[in-house]
C-alpha positions as CSV (number, residue, x, y, z in Angstrom):
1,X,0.0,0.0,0.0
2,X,2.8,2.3,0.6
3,X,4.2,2.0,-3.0
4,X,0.5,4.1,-3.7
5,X,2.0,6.7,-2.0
6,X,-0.4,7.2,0.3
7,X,1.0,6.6,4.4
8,X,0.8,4.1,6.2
9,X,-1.8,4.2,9.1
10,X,-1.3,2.4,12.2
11,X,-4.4,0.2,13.3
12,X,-7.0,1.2,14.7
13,X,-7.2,-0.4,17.9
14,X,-7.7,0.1,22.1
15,X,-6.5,3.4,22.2
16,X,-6.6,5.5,18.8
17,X,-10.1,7.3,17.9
18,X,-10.9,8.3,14.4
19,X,-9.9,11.8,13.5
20,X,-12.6,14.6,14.7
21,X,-14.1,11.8,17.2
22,X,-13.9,13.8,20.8
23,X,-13.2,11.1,23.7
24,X,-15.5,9.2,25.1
25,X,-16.2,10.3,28.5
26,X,-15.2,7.1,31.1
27,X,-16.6,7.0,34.9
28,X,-13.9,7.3,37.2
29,X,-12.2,4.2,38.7
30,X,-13.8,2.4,41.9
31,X,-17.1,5.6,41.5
32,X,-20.5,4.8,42.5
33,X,-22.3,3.8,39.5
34,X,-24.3,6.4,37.9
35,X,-27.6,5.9,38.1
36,X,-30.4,7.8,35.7
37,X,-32.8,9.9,37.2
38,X,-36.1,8.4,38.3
39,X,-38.3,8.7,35.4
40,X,-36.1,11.1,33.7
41,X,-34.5,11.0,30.1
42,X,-31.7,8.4,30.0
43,X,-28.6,10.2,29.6
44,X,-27.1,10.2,26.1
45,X,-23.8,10.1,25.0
46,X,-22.9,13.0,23.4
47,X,-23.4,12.5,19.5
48,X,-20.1,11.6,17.9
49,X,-18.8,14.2,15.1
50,X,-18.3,11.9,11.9
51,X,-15.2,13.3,9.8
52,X,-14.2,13.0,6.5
53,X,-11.9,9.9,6.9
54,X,-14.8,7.9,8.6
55,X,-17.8,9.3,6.4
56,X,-14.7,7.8,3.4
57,X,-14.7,4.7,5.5
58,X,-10.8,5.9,6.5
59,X,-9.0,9.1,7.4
60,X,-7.1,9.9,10.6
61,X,-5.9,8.0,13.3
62,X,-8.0,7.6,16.4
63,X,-7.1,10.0,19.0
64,X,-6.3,8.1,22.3
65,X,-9.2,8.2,25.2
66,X,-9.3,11.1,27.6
67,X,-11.0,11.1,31.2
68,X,-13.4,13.6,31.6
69,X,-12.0,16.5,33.5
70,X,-12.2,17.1,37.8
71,X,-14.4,19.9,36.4
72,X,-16.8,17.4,34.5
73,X,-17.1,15.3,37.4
74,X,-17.7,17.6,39.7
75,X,-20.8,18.7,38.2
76,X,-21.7,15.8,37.3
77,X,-21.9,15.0,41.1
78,X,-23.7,17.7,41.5
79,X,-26.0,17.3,39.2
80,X,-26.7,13.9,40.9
81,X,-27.2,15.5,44.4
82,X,-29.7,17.8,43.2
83,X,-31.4,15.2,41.0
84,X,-31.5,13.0,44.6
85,X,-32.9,15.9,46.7
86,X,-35.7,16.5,44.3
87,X,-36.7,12.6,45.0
88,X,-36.1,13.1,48.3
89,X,-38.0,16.2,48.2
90,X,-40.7,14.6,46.2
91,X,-41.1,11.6,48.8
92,X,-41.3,13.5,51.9
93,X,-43.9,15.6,50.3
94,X,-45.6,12.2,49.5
95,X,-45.0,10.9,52.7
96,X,-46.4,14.4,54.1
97,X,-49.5,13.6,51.7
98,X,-50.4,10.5,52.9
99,X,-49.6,11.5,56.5
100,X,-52.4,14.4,55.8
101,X,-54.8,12.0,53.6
102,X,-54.8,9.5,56.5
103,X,-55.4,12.1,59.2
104,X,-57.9,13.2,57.6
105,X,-59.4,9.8,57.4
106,X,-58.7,9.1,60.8
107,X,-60.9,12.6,62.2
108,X,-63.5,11.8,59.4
109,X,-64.1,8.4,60.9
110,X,-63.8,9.5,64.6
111,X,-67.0,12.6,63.7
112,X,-68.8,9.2,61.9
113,X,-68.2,7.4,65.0
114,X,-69.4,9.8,67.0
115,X,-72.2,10.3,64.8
116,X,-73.3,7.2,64.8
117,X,-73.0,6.6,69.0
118,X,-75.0,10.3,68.9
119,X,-77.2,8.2,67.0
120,X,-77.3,5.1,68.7
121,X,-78.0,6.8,71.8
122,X,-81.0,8.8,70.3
123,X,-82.5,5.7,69.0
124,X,-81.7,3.8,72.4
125,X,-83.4,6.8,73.8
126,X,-86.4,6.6,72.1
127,X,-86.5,3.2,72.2
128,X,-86.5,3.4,76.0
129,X,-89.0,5.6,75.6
130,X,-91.5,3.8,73.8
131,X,-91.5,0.8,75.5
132,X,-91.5,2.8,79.0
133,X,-94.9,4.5,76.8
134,X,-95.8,1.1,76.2
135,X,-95.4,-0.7,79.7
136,X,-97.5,2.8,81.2
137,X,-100.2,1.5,78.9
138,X,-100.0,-2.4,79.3
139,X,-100.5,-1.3,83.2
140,X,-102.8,1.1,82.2
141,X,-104.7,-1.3,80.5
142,X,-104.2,-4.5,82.9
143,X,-105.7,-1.9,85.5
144,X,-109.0,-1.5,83.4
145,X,-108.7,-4.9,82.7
146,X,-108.7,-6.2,86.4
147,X,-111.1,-3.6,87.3
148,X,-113.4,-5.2,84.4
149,X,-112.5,-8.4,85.8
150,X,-113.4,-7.3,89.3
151,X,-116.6,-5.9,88.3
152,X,-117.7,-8.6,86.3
153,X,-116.9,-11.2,89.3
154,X,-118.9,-8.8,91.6
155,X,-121.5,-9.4,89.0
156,X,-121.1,-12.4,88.4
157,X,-121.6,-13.2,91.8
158,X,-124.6,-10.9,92.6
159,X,-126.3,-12.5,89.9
160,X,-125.2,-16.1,90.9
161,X,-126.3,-15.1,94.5
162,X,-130.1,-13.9,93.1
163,X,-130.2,-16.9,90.9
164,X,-129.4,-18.8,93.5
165,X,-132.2,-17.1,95.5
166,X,-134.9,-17.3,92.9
167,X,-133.5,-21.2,92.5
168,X,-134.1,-21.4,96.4
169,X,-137.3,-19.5,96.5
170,X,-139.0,-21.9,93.0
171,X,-137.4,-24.8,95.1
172,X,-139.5,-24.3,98.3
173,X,-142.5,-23.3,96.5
174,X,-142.0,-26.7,94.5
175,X,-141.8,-28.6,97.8
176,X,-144.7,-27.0,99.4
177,X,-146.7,-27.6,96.4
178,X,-145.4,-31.3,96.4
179,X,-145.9,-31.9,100.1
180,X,-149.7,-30.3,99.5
181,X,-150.4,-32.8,96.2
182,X,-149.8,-35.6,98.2
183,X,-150.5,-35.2,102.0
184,X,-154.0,-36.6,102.7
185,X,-156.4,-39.5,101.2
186,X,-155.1,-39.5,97.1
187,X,-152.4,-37.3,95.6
188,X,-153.3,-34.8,93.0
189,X,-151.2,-35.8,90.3
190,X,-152.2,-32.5,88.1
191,X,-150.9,-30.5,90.9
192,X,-147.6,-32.6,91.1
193,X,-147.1,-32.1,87.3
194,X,-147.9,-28.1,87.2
195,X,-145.7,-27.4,89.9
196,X,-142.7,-29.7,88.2
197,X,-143.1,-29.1,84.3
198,X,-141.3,-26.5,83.5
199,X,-138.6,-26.4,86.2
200,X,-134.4,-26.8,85.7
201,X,-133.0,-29.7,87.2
202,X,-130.9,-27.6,89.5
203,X,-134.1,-26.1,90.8
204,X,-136.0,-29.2,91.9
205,X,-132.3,-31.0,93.1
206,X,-132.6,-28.3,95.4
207,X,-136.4,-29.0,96.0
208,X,-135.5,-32.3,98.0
209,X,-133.3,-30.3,100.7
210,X,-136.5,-28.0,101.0
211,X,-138.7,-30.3,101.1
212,X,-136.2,-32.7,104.2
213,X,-135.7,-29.6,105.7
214,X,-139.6,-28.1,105.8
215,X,-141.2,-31.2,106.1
216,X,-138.7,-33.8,107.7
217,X,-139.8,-36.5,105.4
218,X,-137.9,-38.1,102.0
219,X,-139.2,-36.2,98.6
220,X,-138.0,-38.9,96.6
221,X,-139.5,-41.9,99.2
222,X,-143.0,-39.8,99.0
223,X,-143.2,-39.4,95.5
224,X,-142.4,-43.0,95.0
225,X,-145.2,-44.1,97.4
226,X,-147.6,-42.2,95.3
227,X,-146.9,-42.7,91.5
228,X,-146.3,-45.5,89.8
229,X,-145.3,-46.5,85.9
230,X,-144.1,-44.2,83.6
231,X,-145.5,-41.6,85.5
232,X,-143.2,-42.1,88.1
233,X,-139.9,-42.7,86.5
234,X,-140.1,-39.6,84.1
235,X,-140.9,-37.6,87.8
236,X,-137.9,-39.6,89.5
237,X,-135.7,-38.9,86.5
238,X,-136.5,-35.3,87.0
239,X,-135.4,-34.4,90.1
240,X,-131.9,-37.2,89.6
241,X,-128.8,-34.7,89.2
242,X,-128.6,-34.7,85.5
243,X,-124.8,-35.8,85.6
244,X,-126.1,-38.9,87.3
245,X,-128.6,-39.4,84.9
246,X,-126.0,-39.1,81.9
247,X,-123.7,-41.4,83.4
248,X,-126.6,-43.6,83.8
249,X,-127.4,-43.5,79.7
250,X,-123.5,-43.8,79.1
251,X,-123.0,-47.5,81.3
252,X,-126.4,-48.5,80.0
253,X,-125.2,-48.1,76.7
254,X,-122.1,-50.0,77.2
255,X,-122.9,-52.8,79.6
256,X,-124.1,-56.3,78.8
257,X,-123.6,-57.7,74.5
258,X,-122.8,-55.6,72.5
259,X,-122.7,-51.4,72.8
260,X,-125.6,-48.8,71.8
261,X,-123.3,-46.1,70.2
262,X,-126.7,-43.7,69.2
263,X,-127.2,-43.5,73.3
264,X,-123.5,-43.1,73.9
265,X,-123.7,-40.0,71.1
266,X,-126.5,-38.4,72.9
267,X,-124.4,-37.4,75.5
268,X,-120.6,-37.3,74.7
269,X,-121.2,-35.7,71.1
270,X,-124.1,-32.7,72.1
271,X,-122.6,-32.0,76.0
272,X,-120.5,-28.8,76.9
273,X,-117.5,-29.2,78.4
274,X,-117.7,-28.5,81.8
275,X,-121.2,-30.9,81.2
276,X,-119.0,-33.6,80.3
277,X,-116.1,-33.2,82.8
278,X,-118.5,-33.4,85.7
279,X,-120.5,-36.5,84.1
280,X,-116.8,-38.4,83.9
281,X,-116.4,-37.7,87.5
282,X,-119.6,-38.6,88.1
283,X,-119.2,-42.3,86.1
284,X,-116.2,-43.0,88.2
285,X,-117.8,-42.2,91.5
286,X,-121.2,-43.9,90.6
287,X,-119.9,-47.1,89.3
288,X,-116.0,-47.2,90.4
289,X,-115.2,-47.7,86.8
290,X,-112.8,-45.1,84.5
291,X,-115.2,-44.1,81.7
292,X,-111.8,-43.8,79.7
293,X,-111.2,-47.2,79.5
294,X,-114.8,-48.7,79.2
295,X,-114.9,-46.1,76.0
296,X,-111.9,-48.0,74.5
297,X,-112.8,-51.4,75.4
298,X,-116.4,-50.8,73.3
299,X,-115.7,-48.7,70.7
300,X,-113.4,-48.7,68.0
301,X,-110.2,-46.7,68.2
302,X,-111.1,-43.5,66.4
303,X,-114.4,-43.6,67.7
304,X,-113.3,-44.2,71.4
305,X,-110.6,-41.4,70.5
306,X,-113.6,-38.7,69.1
307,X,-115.1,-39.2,72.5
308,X,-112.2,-39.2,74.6
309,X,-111.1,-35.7,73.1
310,X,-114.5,-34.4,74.0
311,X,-114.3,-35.6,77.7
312,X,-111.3,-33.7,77.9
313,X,-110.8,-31.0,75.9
314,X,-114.3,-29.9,74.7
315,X,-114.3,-26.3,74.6
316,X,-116.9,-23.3,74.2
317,X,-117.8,-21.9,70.4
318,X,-114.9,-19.9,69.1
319,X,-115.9,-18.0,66.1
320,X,-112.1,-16.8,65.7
321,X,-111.1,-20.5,65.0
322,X,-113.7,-21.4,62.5
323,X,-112.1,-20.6,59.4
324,X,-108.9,-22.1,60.2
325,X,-110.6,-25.4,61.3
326,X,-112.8,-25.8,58.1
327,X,-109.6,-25.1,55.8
328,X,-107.8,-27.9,58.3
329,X,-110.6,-30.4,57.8
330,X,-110.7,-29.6,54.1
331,X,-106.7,-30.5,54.1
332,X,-107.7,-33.6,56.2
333,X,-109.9,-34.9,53.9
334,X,-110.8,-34.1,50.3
335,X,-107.5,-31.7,49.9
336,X,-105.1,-34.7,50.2
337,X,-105.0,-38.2,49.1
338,X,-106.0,-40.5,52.0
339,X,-107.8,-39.2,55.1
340,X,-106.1,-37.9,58.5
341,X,-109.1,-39.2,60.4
342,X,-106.8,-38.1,63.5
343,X,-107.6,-34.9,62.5
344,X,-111.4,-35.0,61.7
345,X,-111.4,-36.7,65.5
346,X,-109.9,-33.6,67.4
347,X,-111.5,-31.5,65.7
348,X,-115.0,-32.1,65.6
349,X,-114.8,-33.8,69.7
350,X,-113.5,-30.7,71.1
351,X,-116.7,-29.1,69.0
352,X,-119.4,-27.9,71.0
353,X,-123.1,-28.2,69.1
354,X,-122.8,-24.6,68.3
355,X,-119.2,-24.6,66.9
356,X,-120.3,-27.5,64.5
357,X,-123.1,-25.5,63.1
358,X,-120.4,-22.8,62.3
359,X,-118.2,-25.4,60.9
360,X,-121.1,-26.7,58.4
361,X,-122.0,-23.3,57.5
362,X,-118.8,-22.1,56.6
363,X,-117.3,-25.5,55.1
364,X,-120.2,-25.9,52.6
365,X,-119.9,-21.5,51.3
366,X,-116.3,-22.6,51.0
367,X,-116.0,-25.5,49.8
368,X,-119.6,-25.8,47.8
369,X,-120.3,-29.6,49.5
370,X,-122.0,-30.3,52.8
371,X,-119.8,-31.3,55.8
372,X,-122.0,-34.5,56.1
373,X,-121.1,-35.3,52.1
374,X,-117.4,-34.7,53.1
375,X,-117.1,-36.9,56.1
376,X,-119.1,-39.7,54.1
377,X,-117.0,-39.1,51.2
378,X,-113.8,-40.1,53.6
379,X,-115.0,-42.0,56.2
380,X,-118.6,-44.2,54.0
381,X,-121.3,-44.9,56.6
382,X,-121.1,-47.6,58.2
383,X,-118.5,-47.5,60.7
384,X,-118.8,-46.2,63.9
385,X,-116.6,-43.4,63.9
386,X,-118.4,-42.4,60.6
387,X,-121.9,-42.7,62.6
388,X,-120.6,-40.5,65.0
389,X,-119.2,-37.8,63.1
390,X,-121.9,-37.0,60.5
391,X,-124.3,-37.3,64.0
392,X,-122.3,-34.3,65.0
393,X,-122.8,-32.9,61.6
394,X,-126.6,-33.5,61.2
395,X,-126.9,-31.5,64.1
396,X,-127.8,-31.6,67.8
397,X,-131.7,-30.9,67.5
398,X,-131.6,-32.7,64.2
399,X,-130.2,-35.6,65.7
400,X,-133.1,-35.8,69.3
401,X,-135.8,-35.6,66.8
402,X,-134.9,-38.3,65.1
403,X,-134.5,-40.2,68.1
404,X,-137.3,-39.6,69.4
405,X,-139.2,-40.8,66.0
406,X,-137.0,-43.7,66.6
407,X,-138.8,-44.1,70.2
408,X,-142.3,-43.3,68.9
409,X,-142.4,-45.2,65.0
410,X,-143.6,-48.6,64.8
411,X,-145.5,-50.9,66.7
412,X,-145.2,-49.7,70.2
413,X,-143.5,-46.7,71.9
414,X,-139.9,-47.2,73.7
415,X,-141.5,-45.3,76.8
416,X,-138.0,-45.3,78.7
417,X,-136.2,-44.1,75.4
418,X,-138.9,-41.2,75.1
419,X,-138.2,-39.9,79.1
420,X,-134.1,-40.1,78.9
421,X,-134.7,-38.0,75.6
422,X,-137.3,-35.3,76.5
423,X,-136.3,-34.6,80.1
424,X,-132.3,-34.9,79.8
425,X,-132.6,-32.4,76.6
426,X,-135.2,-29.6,77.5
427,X,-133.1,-27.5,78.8
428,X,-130.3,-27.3,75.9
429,X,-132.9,-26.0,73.2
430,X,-132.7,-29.2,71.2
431,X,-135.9,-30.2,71.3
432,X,-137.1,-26.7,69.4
433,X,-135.1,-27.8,66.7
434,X,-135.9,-31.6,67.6
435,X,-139.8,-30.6,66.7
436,X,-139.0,-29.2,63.2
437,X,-137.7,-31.4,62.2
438,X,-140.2,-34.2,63.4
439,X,-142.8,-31.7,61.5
440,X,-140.8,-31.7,58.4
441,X,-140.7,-35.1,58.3
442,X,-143.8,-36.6,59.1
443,X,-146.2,-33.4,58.9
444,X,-146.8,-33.8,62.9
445,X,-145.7,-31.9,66.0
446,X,-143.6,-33.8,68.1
447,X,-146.2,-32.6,70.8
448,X,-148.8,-34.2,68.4
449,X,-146.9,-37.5,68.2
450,X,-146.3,-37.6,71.9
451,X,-150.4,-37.0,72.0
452,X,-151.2,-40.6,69.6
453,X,-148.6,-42.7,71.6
454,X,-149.0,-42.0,75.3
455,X,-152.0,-41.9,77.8
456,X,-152.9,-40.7,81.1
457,X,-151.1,-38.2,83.4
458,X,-147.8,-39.9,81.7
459,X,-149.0,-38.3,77.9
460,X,-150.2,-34.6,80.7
461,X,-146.3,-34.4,81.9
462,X,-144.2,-35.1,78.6
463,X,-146.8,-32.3,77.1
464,X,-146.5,-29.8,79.5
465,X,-142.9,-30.3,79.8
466,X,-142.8,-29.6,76.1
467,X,-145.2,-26.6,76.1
468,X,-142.5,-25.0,78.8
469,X,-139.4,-25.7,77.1
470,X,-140.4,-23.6,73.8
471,X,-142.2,-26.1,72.1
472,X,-146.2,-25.7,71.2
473,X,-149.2,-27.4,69.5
């Protein structure tokens, strides 16, 4: 190449910079590295000045490297420092920031707080307030309702105490006029009968202590020394507590083959609760025998349970339950597949006779079928928990009258059937309703029909008896 005449060039190499090319700047030995500027520019190398020799591809000789001056450096330190204090600057402002941001946090939660216990203790307040309000008128209102109470005991017992007086005076005048029917030659039956006809039980019970304590002589022994028959027995039957008597017609139903379940419903099905409680006492004292038990030994199970939830848990007519109890038998019954016959059982036994006519009146608006068509539907006819039920839903008057047909049709007239009927009934209305339907039936009065079948002063009482308990010709 030198023969060209053009020099000779030494290699380029560590060391030698192309002509025009200023030095690179180099860090100084064993210096922190520099480090760029949080989210600043990255530094640049300053641009390298091309010359001629390397724009030709040759030219002059690298220059060797030079280190950047103690001036350079110097600023270049400083230029760091201030770049790090405006970071630092920047952070403790940041940090000064949140410092505030969470203060403020910190007091806005404390007021909510404080807020919200202003609150709580308002609403605790009025709280406190309204049930103080509330127990002033629960007191308020017990008061009244204790006076009410008090009042209506006070009545309660003035009129109890002038019943009781009226009982006492119709009792005396009852034994006077007995002792006067039948003191002397003969006994004046007609007397005996006007004086007795239309009296409660309770009032000629109370007749025989009268009549001991006037006349120091037996009622009961004198009347059965002067009458005789049917006569007698309907009068004896009258002045017998009627709880005795019904106790009577319950064991007579159920003693000896077989059991009379018609007799057993006259009493247990169409009987008030406290009737029935104090009929079950009476059964155990008369005869030493638990009703309870005698019930389940003669009847089937749901029957013997239908009467056993009467005996004990019978209650007055609720109007407030009715609804409730017709959409429960509904659900027992037609609602459902099968039949909870549990259900018909408590139902209708702890049914007073006016509850079930609420029952049928309601169940057939609602449900556009008869009670008796429902409980047939479920439970046929012939059973005798089925017998029982759609007795109760025939109804109580419904139910005597067609007894007593039972005791009049035919050849002959059940005379003992016709006394336990018309005596242990007249005071419960059923006969009023007893004698419609009679009339619709057969086109008679049941005071007509008493008139064809008996005789004497027998056929005088049962009519008079009648005629005073509602009833007329």
């Amino acid at each position: 190449m030198g023969g060209m005449g053009m020099p000779m060039q030494p290699p380029m190499g560590f060391g030698t910079m192309m002509p025009g090319m200023q030095a690179p700047m180099m860090m100084p030995v064993m210096q922190a590295p520099m480090m760029m500027p949080v989210m600043q520019a990255p530094m640049m190398m300053p641009a390298m000045q091309m010359g001629p020799a390397m724009q030709m591809g040759y030219g002059q000789p690298f220059q060797p490297f030079q280190a950047p001056s103690q001036a350079d450096q110097y600023a270049y330190q400083q230029e760091q420092a201030r770049l790090q204090k405006e970071r630092d600057d920047q952070h403790t402002q940041w940090q000064m920031q949140q410092q505030a941001a969470a203060a403020a946090a910190a007091q806005a939660e404390a007021a909510k707080k404080q807020r919200d216990a202003e609150a709580t203790k308002k609403a605790e307040a009025a709280l406190a307030e309204q049930k103080r309000a509330q127990e002033a008128l629960i007191r308020q209102r017990n008061e009244q309702a204790a006076k009410a109470l008090q009042q209506r005991a006070q009545s309660d017992a003035a009129f109890q105490a002038n019943q009781e007086r009226l009982i006492g005076d119709a009792a005396r005048t009852v034994a006077q006029e007995l002792r006067a029917a039948m003191k002397g030659l003969g006994t004046d039956e007609k007397r005996i009968i006007a004086a007795i006809a239309g009296k409660s039980n309770l009032c000629l019970v109370k007749a025989i202590d009268c009549y001991s304590q006037e006349f120091k002589r037996s009622l009961l022994s004198d009347l059965k020394d002067e009458l005789s028959g049917n006569l007698e027995d309907a009068i004896i039957m009258m002045f017998t507590n009627q709880a005795n008597v019904d106790a009577q017609t319950l064991r007579d139903a159920m003693k000896g083959l077989g059991t009379d379940e018609d007799r057993l419903d006259e009493i247990l099905l169409f009987r008030s609760g406290v009737e029935l409680r104090n009929i079950q006492r009476t059964y155990q004292s008369k005869f030493q025998r638990d009703l309870f038990e005698d019930l389940r030994d003669e009847c089937s199970s749901l029957a013997a349970s239908l009467y056993i939830t009467a005996l004990t848990d019978r209650v007055p007519h609720n109007p407030n339950v009715v609804q409730q109890e017709v959409k429960q038998l509904y659900e027992a019954g037609a609602g459902k597949i099968g039949t909870d016959e549990e259900k018909f059982a408590a139902i209708l036994g702890r049914a007073e006779p006016q509850h079930v006519e609420a029952l049928k009146d309601l169940y057939s608006r609602e449900y556009k079928v008869t009670l008796s068509k429902a409980i047939e539907s479920e439970f046929g006819t012939s059973d005798d928990i089925a017998r029982s039920m759609l007795n109760m839903a025939f109804g109580y008057g419904n139910f005597i009258g067609k007894r007593l047909l039972k005791a009049m049709e035919g050849a002959g007239t059940n005379e003992k059937m016709l006394i336990r009927l018309i005596i242990s009934h007249r005071e419960s209305g059923a006969l009023v309703q007893a004698n419609r339907y009679i009339q619709a039936k057969t086109n008679k009065t049941l005071i007509q029909w008493v008139k064809d079948e008996l005789s004497g002063k027998f056929e005088d009482l049962m009519v008079a008896i009648i005629n005073n308990f509602g009833i007329h010709a």
